[in-house]
C-alpha positions as CSV (number, residue, x, y, z in Angstrom):
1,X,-8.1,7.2,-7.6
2,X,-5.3,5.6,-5.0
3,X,-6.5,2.6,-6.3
4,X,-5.6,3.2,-10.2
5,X,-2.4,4.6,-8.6
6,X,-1.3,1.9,-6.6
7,X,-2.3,-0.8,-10.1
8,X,0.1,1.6,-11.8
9,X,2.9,1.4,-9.4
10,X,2.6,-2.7,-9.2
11,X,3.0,-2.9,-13.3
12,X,5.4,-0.3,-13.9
13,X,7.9,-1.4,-11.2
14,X,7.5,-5.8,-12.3
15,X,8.3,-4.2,-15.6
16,X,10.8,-2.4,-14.8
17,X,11.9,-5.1,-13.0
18,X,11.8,-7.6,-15.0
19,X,13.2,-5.7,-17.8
20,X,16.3,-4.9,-15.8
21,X,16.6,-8.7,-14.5
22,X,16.6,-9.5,-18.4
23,X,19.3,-6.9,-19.1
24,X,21.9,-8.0,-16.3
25,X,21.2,-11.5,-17.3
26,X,22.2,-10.5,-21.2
27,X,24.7,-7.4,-20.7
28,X,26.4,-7.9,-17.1
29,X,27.5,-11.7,-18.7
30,X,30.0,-9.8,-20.9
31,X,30.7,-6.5,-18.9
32,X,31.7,-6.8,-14.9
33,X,31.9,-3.1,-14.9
34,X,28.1,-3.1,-16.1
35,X,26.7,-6.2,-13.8
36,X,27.3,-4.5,-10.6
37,X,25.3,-1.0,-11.0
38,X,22.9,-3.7,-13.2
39,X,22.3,-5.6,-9.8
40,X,22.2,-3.1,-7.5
41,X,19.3,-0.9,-10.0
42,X,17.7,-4.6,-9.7
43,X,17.9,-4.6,-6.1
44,X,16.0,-1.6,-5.8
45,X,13.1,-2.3,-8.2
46,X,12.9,-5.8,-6.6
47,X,11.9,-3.7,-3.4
48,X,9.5,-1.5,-4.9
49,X,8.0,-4.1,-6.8
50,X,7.7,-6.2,-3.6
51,X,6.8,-3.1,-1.3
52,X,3.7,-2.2,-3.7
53,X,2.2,-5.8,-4.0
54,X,2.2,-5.6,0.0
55,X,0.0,-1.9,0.0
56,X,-3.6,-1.8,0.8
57,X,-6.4,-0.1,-0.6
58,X,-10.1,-0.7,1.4
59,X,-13.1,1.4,0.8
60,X,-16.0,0.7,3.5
61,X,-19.6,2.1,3.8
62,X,-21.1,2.2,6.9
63,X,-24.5,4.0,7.4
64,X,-24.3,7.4,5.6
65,X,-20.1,7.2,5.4
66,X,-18.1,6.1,3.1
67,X,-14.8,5.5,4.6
68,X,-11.4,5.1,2.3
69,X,-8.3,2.7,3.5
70,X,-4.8,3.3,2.4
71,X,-1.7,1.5,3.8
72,X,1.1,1.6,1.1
73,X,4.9,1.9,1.0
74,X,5.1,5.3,3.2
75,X,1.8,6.4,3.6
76,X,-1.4,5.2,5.7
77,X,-4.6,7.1,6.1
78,X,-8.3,7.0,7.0
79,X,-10.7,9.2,5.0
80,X,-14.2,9.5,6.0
81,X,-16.3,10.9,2.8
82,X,-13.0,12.1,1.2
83,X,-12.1,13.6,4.3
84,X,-8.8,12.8,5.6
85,X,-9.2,12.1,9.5
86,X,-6.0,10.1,10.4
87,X,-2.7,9.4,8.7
88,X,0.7,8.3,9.8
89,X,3.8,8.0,7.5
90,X,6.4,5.7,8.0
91,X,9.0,3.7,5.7
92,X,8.5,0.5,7.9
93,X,6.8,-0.4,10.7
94,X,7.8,-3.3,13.1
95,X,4.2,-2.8,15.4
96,X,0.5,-2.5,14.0
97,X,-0.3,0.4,13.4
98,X,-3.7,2.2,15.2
99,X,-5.7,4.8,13.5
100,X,-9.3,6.6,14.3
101,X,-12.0,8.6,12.9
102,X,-15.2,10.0,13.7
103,X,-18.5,9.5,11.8
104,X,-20.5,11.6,11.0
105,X,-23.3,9.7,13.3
106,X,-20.8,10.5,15.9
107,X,-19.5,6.4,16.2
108,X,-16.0,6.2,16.9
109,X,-13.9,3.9,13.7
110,X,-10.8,2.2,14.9
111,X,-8.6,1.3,12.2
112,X,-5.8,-1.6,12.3
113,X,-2.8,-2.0,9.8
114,X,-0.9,-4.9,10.5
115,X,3.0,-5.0,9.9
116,X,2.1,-6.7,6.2
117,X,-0.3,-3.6,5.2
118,X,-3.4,-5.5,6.0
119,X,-6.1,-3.3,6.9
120,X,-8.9,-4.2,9.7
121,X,-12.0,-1.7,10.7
122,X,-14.2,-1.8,14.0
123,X,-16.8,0.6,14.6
124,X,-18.2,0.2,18.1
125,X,-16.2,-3.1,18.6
126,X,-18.0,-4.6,15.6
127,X,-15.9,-6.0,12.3
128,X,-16.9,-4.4,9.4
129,X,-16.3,-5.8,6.0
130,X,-14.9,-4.3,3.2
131,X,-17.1,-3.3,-0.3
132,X,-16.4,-5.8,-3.1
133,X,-16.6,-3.9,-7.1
134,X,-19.0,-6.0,-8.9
């Protein structure tokens, strides 16, 4: 579901975007009163565009688990079978991030996300990949 979520949020705000970099191009020519609420409106769509192409969504099985990634504008959490066992929300973050779980196999799930919103898992010291849709 984040997933869908976080495809919506990266095609409504480039179209927004974009749409509102067309407008100031067309209207804020004519108008000055109009170009600078134009560019400031663009400003901010620019950063929520940017902002969602840099978020993170990761889903992981391991063993009997399944474990679900997110690391998005605000919010970053680790669920473990739809189970939410860490989170921490912050606008932006100048340090990586560390975040744990516990398996149900009692293994211990260290969770990475970088200053980019690039996720990394270790279970037991060990890289685990992510699973690829096919």
């Amino acid at each position: 579901m984040e997933k869908k979520k976080l495809w919506a949020l990266r095609i409504i705000s480039g179209v927004l975007f974009a749409a509102l970099l067309a407008v100031t191009a067309v209207v804020g020519i004519g108008d000055f009163a109009i170009f600078i609420p134009l560019i400031i409106f663009t400003l901010i769509f620019f950063v929520v565009f940017v902002e969602s192409l840099l978020s993170s969504y990761k889903n992981y099985e391991y063993g009997e688990d399944i474990i679900t990634i997110y690391a998005g504008i605000y919010r970053r959490y680790v669920k473990v079978n739809g189970v939410l066992q860490d989170e921490h929300n912050t606008l932006y973050i100048y340090t990586p991030i560390n975040m744990t779980a516990k398996l149900t196999d009692g293994s211990d799930a260290f969770v990475t996300v970088s200053t980019m919103n690039r996720i990394t898992l270790k279970i037991d010291g060990q890289l685990i990949k992510p699973v690829k849709k096919k």
